[in-house]
mmCIF file of the N, C-alpha and C atoms, coordinates in Angstrom:
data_MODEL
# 
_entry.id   MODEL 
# 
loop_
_atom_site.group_PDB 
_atom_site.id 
_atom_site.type_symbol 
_atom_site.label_atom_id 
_atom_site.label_alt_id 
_atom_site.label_comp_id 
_atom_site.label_asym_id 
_atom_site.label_entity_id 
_atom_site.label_seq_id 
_atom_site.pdbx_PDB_ins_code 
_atom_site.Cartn_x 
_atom_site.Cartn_y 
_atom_site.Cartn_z 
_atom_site.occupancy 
_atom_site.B_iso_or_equiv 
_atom_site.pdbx_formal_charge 
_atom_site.auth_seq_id 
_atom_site.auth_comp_id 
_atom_site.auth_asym_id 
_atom_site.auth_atom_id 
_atom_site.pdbx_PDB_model_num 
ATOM 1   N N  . UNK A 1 1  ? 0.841   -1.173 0.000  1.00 0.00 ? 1  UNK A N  1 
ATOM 2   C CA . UNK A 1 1  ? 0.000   0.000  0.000  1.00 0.00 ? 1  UNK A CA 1 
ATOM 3   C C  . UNK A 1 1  ? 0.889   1.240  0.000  1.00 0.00 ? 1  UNK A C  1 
ATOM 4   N N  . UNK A 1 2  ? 0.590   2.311  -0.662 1.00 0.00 ? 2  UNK A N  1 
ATOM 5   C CA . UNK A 1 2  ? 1.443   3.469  -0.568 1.00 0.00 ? 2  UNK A CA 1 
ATOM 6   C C  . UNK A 1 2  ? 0.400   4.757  -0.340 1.00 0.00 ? 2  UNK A C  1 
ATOM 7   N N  . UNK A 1 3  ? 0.770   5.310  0.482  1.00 0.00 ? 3  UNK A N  1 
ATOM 8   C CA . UNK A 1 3  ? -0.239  6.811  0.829  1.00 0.00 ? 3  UNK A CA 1 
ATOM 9   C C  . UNK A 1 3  ? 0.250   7.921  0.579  1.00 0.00 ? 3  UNK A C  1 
ATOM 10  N N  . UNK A 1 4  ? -0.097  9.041  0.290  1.00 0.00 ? 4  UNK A N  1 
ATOM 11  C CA . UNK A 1 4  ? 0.428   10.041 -0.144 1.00 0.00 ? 4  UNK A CA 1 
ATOM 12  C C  . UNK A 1 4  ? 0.523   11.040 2.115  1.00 0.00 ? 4  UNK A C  1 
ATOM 13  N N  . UNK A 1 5  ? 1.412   11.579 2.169  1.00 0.00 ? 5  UNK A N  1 
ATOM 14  C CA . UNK A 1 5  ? 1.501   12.331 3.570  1.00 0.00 ? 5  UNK A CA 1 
ATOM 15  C C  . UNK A 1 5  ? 1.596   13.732 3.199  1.00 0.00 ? 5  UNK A C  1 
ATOM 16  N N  . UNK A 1 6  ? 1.250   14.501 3.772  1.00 0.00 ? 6  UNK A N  1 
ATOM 17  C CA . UNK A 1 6  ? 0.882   15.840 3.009  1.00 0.00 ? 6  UNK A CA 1 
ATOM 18  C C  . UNK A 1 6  ? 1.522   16.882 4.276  1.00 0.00 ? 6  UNK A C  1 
ATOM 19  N N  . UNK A 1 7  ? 1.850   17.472 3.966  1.00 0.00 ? 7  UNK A N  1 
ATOM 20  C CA . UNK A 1 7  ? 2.512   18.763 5.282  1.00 0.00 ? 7  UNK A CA 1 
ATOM 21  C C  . UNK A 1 7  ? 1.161   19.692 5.491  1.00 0.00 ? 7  UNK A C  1 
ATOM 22  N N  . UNK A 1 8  ? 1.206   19.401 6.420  1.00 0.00 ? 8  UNK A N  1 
ATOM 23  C CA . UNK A 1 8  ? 0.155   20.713 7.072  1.00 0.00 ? 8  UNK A CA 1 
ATOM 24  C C  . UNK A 1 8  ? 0.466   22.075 6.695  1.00 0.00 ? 8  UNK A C  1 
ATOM 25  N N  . UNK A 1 9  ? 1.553   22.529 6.451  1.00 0.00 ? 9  UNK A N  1 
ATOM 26  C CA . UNK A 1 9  ? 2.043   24.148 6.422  1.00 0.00 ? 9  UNK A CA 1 
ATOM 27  C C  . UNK A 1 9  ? 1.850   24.757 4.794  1.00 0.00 ? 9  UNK A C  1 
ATOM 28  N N  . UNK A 1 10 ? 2.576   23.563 4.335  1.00 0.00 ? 10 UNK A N  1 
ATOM 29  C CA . UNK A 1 10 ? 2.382   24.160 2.900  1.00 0.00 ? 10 UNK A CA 1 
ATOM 30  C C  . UNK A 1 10 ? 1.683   23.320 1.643  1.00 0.00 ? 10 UNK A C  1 
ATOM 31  N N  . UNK A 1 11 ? 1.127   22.076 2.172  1.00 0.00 ? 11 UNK A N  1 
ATOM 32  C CA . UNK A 1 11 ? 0.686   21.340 1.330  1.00 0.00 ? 11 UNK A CA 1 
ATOM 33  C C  . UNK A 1 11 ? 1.737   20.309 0.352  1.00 0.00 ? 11 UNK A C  1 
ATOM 34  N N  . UNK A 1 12 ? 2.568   20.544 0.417  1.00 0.00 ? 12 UNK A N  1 
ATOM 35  C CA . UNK A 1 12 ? 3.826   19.331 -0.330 1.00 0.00 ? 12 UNK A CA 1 
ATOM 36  C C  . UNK A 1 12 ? 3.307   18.033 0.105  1.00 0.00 ? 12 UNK A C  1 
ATOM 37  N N  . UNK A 1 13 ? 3.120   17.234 -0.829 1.00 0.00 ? 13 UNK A N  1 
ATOM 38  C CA . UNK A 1 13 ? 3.112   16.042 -0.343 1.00 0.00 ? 13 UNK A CA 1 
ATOM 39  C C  . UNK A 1 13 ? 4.507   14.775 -1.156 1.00 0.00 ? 13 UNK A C  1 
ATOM 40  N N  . UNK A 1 14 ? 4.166   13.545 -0.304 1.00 0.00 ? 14 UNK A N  1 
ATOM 41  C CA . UNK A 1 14 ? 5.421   12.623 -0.503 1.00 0.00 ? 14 UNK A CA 1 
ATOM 42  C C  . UNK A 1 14 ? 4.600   11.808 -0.698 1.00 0.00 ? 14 UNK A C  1 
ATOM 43  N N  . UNK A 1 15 ? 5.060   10.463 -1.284 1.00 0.00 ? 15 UNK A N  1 
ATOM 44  C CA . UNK A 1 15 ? 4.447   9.032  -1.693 1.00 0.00 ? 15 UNK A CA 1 
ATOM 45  C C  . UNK A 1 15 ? 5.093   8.091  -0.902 1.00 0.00 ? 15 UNK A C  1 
ATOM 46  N N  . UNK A 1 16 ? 4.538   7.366  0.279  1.00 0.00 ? 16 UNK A N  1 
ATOM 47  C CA . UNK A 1 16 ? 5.310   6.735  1.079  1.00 0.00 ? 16 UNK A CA 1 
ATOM 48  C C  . UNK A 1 16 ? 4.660   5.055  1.205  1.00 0.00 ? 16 UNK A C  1 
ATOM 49  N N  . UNK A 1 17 ? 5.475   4.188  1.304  1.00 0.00 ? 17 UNK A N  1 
ATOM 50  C CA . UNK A 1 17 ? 4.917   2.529  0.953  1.00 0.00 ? 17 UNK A CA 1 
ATOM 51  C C  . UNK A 1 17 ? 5.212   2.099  2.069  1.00 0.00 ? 17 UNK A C  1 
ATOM 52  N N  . UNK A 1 18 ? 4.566   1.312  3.038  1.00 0.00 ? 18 UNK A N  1 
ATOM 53  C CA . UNK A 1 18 ? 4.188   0.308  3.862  1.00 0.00 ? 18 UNK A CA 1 
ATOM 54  C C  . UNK A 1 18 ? 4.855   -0.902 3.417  1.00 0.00 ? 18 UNK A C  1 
ATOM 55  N N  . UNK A 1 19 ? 5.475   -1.086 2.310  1.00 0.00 ? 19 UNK A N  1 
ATOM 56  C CA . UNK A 1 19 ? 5.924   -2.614 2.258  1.00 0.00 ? 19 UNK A CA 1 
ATOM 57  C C  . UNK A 1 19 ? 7.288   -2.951 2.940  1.00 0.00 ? 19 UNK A C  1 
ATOM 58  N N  . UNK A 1 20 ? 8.279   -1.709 4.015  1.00 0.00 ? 20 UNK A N  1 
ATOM 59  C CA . UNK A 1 20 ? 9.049   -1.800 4.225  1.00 0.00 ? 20 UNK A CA 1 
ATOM 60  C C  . UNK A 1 20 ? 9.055   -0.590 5.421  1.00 0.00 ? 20 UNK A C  1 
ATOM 61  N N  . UNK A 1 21 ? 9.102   -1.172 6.674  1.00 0.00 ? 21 UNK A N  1 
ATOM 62  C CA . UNK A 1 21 ? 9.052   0.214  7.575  1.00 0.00 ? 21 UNK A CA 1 
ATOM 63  C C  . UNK A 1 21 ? 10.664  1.140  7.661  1.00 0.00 ? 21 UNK A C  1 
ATOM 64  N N  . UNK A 1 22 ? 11.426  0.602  6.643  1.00 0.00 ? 22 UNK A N  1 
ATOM 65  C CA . UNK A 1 22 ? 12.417  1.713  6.591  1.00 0.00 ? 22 UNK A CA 1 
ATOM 66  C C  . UNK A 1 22 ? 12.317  2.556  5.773  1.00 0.00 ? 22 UNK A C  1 
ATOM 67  N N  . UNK A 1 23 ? 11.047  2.787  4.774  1.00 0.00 ? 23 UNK A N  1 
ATOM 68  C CA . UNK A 1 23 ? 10.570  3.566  4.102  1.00 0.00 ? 23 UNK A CA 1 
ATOM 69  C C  . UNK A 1 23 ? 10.038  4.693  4.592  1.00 0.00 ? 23 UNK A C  1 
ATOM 70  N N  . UNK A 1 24 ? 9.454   4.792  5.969  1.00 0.00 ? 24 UNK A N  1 
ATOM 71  C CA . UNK A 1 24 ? 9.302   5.684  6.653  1.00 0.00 ? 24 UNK A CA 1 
ATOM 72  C C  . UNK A 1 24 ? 9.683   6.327  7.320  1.00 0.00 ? 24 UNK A C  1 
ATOM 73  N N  . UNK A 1 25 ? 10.859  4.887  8.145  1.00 0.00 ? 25 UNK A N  1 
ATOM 74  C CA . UNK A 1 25 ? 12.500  5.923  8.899  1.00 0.00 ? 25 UNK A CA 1 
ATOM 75  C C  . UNK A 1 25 ? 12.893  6.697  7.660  1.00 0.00 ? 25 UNK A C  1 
ATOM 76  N N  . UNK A 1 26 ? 12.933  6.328  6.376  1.00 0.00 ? 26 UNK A N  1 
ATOM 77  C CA . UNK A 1 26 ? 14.395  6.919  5.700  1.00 0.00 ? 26 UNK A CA 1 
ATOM 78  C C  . UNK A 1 26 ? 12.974  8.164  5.466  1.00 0.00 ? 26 UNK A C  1 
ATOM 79  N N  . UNK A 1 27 ? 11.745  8.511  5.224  1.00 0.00 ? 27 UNK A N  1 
ATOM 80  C CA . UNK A 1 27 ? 10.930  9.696  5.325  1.00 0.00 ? 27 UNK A CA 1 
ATOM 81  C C  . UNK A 1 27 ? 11.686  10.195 6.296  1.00 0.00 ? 27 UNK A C  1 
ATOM 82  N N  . UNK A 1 28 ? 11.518  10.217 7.629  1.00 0.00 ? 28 UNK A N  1 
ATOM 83  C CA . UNK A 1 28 ? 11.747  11.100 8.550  1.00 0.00 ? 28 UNK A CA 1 
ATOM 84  C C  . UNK A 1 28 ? 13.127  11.487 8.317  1.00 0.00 ? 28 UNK A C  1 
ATOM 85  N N  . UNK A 1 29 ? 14.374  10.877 8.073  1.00 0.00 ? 29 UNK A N  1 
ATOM 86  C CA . UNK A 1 29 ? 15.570  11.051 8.132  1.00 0.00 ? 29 UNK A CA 1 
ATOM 87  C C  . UNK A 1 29 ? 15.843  11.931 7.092  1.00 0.00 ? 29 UNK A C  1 
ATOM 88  N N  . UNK A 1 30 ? 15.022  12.365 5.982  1.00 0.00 ? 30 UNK A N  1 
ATOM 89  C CA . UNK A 1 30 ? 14.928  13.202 4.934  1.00 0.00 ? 30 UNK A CA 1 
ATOM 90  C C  . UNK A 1 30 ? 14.856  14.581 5.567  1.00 0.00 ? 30 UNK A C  1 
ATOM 91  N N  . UNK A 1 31 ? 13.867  14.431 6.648  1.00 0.00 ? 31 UNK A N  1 
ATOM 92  C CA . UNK A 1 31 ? 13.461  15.725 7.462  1.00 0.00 ? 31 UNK A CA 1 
ATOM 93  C C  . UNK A 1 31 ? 12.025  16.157 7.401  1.00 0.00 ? 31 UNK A C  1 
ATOM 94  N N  . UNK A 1 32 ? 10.842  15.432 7.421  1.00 0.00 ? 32 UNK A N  1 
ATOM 95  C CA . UNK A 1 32 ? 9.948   15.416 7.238  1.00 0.00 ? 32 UNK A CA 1 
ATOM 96  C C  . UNK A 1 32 ? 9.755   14.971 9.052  1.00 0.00 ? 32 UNK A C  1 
ATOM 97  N N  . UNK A 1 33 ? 8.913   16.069 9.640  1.00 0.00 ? 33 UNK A N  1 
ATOM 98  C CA . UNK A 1 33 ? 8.879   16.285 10.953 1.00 0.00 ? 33 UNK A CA 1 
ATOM 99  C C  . UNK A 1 33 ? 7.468   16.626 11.648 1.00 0.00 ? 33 UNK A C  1 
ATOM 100 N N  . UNK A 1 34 ? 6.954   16.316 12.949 1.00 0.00 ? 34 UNK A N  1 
ATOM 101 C CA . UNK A 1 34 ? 5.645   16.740 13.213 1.00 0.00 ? 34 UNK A CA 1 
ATOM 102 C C  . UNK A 1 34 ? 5.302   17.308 14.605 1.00 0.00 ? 34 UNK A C  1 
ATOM 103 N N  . UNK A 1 35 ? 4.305   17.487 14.719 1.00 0.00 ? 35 UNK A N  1 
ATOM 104 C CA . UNK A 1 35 ? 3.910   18.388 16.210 1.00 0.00 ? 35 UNK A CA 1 
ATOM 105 C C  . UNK A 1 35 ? 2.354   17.803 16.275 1.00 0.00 ? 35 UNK A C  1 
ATOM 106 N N  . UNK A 1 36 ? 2.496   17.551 17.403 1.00 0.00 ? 36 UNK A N  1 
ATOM 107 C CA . UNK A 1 36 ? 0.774   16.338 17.435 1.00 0.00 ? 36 UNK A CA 1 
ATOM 108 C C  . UNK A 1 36 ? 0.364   15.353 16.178 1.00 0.00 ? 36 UNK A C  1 
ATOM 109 N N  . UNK A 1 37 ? -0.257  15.681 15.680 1.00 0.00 ? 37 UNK A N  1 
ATOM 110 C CA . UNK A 1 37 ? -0.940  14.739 14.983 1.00 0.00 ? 37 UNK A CA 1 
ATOM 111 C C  . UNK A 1 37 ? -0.587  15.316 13.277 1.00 0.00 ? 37 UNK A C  1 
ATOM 112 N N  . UNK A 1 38 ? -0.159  16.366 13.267 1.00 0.00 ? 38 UNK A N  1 
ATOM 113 C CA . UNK A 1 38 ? 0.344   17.001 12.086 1.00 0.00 ? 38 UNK A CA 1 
ATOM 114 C C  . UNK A 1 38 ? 1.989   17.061 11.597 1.00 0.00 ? 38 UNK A C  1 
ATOM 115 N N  . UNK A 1 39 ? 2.019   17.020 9.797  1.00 0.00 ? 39 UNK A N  1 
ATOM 116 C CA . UNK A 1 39 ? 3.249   16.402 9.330  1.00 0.00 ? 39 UNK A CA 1 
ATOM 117 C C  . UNK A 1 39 ? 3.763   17.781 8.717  1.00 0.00 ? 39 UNK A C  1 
ATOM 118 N N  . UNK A 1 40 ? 5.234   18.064 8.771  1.00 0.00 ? 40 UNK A N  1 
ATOM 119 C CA . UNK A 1 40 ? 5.476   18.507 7.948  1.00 0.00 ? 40 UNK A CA 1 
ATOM 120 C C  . UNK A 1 40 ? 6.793   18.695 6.991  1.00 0.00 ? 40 UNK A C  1 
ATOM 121 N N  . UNK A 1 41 ? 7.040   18.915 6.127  1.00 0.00 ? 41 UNK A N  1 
ATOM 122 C CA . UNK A 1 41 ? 7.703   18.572 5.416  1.00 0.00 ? 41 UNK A CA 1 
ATOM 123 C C  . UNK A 1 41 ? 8.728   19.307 5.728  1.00 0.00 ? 41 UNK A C  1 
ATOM 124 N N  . UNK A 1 42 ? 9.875   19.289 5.040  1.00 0.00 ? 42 UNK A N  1 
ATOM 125 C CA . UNK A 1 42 ? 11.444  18.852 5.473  1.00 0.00 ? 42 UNK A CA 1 
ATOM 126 C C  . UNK A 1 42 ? 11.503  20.529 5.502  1.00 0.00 ? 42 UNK A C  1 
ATOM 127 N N  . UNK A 1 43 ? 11.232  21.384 4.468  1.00 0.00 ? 43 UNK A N  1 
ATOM 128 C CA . UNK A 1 43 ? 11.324  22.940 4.398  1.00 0.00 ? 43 UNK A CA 1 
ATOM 129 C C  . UNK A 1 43 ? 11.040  23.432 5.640  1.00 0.00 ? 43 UNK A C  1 
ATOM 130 N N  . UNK A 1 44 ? 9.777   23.291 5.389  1.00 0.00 ? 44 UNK A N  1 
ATOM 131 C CA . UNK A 1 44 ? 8.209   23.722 6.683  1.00 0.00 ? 44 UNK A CA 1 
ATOM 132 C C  . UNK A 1 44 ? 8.917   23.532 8.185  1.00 0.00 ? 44 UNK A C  1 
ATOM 133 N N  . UNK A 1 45 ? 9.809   21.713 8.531  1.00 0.00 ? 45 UNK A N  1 
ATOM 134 C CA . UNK A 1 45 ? 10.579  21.584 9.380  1.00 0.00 ? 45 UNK A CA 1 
ATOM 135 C C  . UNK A 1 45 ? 11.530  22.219 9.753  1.00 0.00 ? 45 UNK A C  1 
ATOM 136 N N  . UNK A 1 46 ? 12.101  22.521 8.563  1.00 0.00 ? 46 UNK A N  1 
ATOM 137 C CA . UNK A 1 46 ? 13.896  23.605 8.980  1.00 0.00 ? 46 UNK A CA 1 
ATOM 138 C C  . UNK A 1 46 ? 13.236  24.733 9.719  1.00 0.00 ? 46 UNK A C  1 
ATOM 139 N N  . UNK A 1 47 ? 11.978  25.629 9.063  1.00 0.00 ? 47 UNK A N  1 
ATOM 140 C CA . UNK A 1 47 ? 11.499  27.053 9.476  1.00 0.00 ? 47 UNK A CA 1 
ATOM 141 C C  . UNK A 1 47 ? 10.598  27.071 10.255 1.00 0.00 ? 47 UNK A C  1 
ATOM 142 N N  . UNK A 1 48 ? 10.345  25.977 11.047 1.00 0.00 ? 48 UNK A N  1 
ATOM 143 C CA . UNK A 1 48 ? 9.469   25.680 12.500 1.00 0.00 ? 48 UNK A CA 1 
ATOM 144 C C  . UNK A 1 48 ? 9.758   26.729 13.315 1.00 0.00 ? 48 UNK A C  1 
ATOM 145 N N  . UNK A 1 49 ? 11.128  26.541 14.000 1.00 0.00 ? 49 UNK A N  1 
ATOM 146 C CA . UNK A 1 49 ? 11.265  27.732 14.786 1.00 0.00 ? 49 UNK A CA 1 
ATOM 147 C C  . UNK A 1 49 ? 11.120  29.521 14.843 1.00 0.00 ? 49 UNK A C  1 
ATOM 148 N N  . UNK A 1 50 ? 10.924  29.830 13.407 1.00 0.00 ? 50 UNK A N  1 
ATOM 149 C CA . UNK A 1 50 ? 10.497  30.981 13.006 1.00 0.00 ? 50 UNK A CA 1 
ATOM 150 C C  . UNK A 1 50 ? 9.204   30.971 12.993 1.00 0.00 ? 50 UNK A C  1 
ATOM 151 N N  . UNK A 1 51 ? 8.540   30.323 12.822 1.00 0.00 ? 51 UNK A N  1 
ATOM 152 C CA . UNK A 1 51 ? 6.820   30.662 12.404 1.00 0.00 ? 51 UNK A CA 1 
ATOM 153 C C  . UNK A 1 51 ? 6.255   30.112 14.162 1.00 0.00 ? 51 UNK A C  1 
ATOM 154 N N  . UNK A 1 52 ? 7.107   29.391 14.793 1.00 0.00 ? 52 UNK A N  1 
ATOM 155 C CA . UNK A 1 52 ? 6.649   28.629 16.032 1.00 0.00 ? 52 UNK A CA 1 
ATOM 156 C C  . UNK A 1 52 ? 7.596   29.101 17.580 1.00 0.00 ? 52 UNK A C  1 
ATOM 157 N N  . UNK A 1 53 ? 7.962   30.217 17.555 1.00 0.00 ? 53 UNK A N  1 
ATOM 158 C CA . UNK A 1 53 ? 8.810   30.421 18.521 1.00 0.00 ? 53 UNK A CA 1 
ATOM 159 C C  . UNK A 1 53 ? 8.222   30.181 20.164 1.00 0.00 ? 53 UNK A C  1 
ATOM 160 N N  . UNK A 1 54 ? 8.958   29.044 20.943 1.00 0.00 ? 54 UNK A N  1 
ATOM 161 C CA . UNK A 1 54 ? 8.774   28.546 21.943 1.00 0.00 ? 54 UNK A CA 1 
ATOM 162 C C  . UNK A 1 54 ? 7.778   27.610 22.067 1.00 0.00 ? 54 UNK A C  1 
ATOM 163 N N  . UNK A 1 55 ? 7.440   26.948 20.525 1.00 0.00 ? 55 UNK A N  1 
ATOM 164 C CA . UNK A 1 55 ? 6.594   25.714 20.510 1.00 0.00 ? 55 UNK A CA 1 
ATOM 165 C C  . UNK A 1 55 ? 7.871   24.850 19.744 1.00 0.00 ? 55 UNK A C  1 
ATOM 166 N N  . UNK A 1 56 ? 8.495   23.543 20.329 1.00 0.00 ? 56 UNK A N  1 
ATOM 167 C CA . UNK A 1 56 ? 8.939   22.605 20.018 1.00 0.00 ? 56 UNK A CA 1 
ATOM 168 C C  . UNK A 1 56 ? 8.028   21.345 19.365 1.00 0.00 ? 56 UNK A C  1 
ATOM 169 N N  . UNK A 1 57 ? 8.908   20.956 18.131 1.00 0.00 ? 57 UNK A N  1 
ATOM 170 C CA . UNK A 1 57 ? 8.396   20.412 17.013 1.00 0.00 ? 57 UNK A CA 1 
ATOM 171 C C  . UNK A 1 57 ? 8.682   19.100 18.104 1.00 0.00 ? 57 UNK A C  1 
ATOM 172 N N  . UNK A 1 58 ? 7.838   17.759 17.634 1.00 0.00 ? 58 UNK A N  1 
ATOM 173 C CA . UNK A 1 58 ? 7.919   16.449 18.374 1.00 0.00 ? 58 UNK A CA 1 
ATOM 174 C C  . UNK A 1 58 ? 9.277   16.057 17.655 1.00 0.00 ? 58 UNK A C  1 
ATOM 175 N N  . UNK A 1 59 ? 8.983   14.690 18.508 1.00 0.00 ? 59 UNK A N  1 
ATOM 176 C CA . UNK A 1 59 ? 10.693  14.307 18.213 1.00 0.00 ? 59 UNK A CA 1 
ATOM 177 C C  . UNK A 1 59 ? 10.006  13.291 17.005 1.00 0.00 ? 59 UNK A C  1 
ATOM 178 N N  . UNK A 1 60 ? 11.053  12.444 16.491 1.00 0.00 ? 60 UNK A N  1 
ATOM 179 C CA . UNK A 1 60 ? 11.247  11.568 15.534 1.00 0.00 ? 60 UNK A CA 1 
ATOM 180 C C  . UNK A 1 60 ? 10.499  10.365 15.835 1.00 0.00 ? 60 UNK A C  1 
ATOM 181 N N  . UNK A 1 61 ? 10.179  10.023 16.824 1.00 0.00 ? 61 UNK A N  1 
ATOM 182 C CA . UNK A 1 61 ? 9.332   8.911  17.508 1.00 0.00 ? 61 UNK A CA 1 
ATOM 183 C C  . UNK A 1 61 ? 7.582   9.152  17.106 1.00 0.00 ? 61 UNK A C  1 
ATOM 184 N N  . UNK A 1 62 ? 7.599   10.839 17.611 1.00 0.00 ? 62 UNK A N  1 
ATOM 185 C CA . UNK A 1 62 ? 6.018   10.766 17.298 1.00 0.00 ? 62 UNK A CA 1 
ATOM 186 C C  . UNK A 1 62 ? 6.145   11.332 15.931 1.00 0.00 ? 62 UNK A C  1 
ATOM 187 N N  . UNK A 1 63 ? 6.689   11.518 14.780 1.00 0.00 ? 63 UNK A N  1 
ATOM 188 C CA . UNK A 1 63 ? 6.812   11.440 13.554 1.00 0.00 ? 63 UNK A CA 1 
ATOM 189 C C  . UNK A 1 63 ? 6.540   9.966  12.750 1.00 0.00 ? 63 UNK A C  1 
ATOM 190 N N  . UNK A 1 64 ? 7.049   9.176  13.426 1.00 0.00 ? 64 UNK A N  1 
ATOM 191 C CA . UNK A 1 64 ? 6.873   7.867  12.998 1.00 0.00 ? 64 UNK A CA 1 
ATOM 192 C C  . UNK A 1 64 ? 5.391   7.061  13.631 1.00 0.00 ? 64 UNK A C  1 
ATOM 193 N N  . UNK A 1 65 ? 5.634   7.421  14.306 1.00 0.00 ? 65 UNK A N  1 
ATOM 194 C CA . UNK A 1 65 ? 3.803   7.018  15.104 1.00 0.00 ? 65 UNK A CA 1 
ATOM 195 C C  . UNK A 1 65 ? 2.898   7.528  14.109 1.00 0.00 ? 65 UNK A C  1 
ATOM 196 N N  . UNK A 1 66 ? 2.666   9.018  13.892 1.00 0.00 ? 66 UNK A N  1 
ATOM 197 C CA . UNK A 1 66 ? 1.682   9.591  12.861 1.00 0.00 ? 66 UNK A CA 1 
ATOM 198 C C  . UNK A 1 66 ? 2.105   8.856  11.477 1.00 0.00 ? 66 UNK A C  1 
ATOM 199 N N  . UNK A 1 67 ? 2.895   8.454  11.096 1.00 0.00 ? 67 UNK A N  1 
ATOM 200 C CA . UNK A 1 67 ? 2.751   7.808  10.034 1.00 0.00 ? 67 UNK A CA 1 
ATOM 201 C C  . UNK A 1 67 ? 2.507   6.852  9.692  1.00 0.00 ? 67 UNK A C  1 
ATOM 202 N N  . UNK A 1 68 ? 2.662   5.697  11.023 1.00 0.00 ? 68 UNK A N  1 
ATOM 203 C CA . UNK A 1 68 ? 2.249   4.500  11.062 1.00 0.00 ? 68 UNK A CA 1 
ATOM 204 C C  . UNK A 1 68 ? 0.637   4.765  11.022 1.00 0.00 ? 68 UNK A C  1 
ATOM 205 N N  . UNK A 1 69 ? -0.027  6.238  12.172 1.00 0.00 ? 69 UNK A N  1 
ATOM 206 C CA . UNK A 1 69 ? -1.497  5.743  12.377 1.00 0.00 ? 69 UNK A CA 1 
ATOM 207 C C  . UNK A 1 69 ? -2.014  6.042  10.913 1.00 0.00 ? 69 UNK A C  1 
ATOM 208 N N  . UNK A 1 70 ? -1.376  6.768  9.976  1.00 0.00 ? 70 UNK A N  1 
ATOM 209 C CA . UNK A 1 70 ? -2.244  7.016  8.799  1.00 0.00 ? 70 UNK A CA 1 
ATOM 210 C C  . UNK A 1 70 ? -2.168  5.408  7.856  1.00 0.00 ? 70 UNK A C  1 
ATOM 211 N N  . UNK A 1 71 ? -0.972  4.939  7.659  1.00 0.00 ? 71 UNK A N  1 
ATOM 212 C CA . UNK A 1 71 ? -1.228  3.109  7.400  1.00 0.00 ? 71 UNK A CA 1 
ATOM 213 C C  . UNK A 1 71 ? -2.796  2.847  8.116  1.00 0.00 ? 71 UNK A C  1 
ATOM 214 N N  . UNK A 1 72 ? -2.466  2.553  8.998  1.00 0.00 ? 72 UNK A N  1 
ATOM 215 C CA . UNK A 1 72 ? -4.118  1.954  9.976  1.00 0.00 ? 72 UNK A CA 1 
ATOM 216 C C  . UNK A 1 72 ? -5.051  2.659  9.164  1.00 0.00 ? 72 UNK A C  1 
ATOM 217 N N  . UNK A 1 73 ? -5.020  3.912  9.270  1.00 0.00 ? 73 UNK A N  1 
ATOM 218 C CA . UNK A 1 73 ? -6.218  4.239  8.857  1.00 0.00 ? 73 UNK A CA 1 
ATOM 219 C C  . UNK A 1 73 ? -6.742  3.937  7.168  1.00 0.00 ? 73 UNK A C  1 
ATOM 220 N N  . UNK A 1 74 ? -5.449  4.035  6.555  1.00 0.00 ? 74 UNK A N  1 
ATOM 221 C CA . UNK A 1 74 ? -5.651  3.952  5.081  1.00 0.00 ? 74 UNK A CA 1 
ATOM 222 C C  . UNK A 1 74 ? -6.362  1.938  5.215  1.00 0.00 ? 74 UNK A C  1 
ATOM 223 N N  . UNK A 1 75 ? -6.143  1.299  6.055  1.00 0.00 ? 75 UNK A N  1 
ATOM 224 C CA . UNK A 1 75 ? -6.028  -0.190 6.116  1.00 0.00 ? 75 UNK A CA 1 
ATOM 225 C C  . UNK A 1 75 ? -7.193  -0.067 6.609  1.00 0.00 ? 75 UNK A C  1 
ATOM 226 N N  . UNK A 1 76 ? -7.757  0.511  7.541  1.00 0.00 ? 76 UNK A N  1 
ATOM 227 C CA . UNK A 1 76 ? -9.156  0.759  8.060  1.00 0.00 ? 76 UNK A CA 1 
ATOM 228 C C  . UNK A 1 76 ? -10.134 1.180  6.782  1.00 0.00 ? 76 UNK A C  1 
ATOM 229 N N  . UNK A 1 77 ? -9.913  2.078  5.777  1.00 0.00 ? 77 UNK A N  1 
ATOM 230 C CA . UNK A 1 77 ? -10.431 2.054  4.913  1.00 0.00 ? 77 UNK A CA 1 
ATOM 231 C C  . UNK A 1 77 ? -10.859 1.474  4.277  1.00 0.00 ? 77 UNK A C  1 
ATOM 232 N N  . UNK A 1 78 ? -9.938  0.625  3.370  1.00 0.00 ? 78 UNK A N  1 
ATOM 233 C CA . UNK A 1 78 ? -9.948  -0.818 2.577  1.00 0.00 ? 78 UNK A CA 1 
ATOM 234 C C  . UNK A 1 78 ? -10.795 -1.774 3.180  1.00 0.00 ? 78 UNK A C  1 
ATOM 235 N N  . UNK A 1 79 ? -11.020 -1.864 4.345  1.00 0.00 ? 79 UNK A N  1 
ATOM 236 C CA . UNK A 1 79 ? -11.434 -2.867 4.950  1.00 0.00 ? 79 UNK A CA 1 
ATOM 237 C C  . UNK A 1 79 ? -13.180 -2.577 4.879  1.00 0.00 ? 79 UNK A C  1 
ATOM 238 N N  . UNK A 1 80 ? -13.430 -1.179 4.349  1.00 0.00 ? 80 UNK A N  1 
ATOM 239 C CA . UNK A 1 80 ? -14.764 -1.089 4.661  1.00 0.00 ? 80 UNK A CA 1 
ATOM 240 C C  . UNK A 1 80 ? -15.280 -1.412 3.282  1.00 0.00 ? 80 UNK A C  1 
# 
């Protein structure tokens, strides 16, 4: 399955596949970064601290969580 992940800030999106969960480490390691439940892309990430001063972006853990829950959900889909 492959889902498209979309940045909250500016709309860029990436094409990311489930058939290999280092497909999603090597996403994040690109620089594709998040804050709650929202993604954003590697740009949007570098200039966090300008548009977000004294709000810290999540770490790399809950980057990978939100991307796993959108799998589920895309799998929750299919299923209906």
């Amino acid at each position: 399955m492959t889902i498209n992940i979309m940045c909250s800030c500016c709309g860029n999106y990436e094409k990311v596949s489930n058939k290999m969960v280092s497909d999603s480490v090597d996403l994040i390691k690109r620089g594709w970064g998040s804050c709650g439940s929202a993604l954003y892309c590697p740009a949007c990430s570098r200039t966090w601290k300008e548009r977000n001063p004294g709000r810290p972006m999540a770490d790399e853990r809950n980057t990978f969580f939100v991307v796993m829950n959108l799998f589920m959900d895309a799998l929750k889909e299919d299923d209906t």
